[in-house]
Backbone as JSON Lines, residues from 0, in Angstrom:
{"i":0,"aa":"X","n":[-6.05,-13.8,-8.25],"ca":[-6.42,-12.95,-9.35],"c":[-7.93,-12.74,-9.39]}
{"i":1,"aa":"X","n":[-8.19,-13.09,-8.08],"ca":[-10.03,-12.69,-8.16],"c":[-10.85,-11.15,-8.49]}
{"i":2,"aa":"X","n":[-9.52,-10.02,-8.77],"ca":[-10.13,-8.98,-9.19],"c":[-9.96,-8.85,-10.24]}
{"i":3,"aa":"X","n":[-9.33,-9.66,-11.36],"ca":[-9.39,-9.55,-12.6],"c":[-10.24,-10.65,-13.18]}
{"i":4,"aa":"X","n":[-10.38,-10.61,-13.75],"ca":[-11.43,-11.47,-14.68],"c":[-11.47,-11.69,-15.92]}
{"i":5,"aa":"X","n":[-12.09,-13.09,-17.3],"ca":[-12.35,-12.72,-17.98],"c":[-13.63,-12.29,-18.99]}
{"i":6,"aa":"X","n":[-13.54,-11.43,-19.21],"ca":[-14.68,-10.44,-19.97],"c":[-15.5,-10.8,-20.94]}
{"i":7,"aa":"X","n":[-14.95,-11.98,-21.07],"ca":[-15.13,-12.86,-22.95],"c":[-14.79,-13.64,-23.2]}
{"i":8,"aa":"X","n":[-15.87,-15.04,-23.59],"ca":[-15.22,-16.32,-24.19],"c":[-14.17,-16.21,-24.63]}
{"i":9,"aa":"X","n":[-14.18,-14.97,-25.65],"ca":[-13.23,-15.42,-26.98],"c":[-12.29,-14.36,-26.65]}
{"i":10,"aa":"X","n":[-10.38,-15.54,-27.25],"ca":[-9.43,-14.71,-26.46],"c":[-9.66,-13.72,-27.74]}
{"i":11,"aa":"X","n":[-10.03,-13.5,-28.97],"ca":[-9.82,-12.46,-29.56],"c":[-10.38,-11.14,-29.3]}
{"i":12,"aa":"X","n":[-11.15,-10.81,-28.34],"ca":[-11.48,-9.45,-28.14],"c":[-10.93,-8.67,-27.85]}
{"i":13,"aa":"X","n":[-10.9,-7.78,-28.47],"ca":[-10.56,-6.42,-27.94],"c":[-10.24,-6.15,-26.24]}
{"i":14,"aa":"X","n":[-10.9,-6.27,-25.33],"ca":[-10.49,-6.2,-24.01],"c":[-11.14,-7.59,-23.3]}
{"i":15,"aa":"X","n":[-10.13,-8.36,-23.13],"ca":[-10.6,-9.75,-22.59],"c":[-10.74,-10.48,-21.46]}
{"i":16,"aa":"X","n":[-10.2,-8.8,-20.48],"ca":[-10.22,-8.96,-19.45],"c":[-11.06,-7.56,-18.85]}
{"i":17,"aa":"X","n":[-11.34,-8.11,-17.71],"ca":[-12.07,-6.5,-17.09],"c":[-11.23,-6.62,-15.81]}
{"i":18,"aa":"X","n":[-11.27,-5.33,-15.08],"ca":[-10.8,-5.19,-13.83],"c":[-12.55,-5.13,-12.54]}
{"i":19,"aa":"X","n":[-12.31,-5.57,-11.18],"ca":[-13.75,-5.26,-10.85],"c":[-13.31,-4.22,-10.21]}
{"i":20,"aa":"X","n":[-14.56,-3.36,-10.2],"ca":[-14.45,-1.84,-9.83],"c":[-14.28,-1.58,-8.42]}
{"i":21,"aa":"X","n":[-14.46,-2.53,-7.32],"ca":[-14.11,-2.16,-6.39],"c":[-12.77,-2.49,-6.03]}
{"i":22,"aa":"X","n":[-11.93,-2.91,-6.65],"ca":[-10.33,-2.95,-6.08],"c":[-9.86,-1.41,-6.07]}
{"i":23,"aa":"X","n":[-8.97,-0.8,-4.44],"ca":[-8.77,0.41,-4.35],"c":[-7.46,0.8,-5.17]}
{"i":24,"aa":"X","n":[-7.45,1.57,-5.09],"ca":[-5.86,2.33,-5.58],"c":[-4.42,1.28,-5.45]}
{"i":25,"aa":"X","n":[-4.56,1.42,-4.12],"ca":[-3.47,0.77,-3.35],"c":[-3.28,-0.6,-3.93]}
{"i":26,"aa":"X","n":[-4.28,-1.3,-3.9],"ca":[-4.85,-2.97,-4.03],"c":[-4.59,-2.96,-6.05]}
{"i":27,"aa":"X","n":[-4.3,-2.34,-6.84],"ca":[-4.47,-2.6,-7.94],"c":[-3.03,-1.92,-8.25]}
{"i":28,"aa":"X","n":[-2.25,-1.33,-7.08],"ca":[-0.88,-1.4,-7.49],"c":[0.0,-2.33,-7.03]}
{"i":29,"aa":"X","n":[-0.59,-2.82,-6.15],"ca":[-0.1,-4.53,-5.4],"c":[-0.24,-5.35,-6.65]}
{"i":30,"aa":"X","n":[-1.27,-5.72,-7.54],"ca":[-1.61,-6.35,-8.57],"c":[-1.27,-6.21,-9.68]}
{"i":31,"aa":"X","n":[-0.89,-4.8,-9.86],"ca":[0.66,-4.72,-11.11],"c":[1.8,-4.89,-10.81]}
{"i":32,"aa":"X","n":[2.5,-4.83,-9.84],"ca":[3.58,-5.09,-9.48],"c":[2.95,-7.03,-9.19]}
{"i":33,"aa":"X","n":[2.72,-7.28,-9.14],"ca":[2.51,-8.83,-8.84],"c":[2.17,-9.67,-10.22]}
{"i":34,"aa":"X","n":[1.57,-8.71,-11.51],"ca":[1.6,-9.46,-12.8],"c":[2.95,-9.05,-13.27]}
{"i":35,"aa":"X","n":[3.19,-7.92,-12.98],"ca":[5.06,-7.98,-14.22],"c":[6.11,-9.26,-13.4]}
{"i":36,"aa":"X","n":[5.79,-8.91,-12.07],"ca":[6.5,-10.18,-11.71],"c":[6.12,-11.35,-12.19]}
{"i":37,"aa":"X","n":[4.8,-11.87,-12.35],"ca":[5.03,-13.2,-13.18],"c":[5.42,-12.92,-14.51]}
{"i":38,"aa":"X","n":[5.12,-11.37,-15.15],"ca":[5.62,-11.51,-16.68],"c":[7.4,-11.82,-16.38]}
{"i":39,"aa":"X","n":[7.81,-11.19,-15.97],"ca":[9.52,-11.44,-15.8],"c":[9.72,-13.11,-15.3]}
{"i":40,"aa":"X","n":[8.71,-13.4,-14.4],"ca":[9.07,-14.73,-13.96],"c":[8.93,-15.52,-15.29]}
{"i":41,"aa":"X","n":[8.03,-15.68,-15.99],"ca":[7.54,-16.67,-16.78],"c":[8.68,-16.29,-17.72]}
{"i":42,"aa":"X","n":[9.01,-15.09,-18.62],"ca":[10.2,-15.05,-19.35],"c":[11.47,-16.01,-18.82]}
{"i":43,"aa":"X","n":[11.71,-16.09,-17.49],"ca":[13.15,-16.59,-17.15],"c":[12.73,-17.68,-17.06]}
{"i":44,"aa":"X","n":[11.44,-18.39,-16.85],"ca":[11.34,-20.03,-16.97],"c":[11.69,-20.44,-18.33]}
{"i":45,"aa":"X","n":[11.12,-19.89,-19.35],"ca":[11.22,-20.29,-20.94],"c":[12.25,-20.37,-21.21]}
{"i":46,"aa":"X","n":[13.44,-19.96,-20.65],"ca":[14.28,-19.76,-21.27],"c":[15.43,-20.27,-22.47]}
{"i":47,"aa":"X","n":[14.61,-19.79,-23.34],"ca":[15.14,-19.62,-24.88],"c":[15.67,-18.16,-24.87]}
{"i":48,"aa":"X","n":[16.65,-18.72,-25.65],"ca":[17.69,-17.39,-26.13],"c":[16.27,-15.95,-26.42]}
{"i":49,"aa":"X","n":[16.53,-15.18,-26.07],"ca":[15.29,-14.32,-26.79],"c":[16.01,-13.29,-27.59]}
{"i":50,"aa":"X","n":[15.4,-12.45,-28.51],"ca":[16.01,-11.9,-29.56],"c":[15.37,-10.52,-29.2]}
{"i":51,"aa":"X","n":[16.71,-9.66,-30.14],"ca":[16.36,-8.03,-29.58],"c":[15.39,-7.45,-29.46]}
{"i":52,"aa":"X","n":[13.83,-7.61,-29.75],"ca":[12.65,-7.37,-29.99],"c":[12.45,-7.64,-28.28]}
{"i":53,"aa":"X","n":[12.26,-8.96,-28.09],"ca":[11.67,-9.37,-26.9],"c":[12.98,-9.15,-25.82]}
{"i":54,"aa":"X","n":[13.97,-9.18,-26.11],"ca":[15.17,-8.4,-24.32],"c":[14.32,-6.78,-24.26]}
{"i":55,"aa":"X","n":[14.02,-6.34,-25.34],"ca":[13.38,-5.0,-25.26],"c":[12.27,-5.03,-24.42]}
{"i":56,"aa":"X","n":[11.03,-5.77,-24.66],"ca":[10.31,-5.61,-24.53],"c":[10.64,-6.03,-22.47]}
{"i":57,"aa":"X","n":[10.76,-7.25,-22.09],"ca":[10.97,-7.75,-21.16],"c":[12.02,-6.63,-20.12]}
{"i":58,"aa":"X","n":[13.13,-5.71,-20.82],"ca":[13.94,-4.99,-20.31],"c":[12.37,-3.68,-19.96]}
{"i":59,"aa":"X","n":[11.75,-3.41,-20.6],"ca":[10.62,-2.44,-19.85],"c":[9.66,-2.92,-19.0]}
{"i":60,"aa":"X","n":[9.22,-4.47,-19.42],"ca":[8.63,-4.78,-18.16],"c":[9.43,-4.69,-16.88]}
{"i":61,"aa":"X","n":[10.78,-5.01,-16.77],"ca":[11.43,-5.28,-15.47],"c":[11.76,-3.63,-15.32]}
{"i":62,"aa":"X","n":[11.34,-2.84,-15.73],"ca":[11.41,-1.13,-15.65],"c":[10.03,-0.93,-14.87]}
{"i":63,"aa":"X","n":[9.25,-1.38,-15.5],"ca":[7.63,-0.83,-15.07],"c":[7.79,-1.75,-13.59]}
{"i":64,"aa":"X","n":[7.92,-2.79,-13.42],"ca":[8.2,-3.57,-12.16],"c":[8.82,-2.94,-11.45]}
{"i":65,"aa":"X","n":[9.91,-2.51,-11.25],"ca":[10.42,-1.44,-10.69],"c":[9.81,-0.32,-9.57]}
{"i":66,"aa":"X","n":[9.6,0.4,-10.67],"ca":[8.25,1.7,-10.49],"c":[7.01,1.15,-9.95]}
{"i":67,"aa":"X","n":[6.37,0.01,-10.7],"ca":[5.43,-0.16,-9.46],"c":[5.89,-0.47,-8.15]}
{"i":68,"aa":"X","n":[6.65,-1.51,-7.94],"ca":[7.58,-2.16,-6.68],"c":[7.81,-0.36,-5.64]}
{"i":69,"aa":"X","n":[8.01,0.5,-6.28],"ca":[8.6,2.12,-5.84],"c":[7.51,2.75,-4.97]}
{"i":70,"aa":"X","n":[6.09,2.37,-5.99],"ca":[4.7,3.22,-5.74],"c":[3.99,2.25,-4.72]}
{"i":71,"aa":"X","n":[4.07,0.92,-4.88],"ca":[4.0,0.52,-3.72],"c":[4.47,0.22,-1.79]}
{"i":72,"aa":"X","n":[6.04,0.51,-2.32],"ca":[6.71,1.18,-1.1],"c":[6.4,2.63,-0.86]}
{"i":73,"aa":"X","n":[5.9,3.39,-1.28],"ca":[5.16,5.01,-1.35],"c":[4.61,4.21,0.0]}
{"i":74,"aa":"X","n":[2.9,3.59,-0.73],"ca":[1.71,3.15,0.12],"c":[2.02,2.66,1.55]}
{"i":75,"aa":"X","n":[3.3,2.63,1.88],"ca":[3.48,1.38,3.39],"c":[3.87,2.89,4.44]}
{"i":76,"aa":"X","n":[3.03,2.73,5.51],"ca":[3.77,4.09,6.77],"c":[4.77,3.45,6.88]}
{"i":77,"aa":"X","n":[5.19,4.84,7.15],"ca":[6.74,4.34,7.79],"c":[6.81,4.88,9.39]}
């Protein structure tokens, strides 16, 4: 995670993370598809019953995972 960073002592800020500006296109869709996967991973470690709020929320991360997982098979020659 050496192209993300955080931006600010304090977790309450507004943006608490920065991205560094030289990660390319390609390289920062490798890196979303590689955080929803730990967001989905870390959901299925916890596992506590979760309630309709959060299957929601977690049912769009494993959507956006997806689509990135898609845009990153775009990036590979074939």
């Amino acid at each position: 995670m050496d192209n993300v960073f955080s931006n600010s002592p304090s977790s309450t800020a507004t943006k608490p993370f920065a991205v560094n500006e030289e990660l390319s296109f390609e390289d920062a869709w490798v890196r979303v598809a590689e955080l929803l996967q730990c967001a989905v991973a870390t959901s299925q470690v916890l596992g506590e019953p979760l309630g309709a709020p959060q299957r929601a929320v977690m049912h769009l991360v494993e959507m956006a995972k997806m689509v990135a997982d898609r845009a990153v098979e775009c990036m590979q020659p074939r």
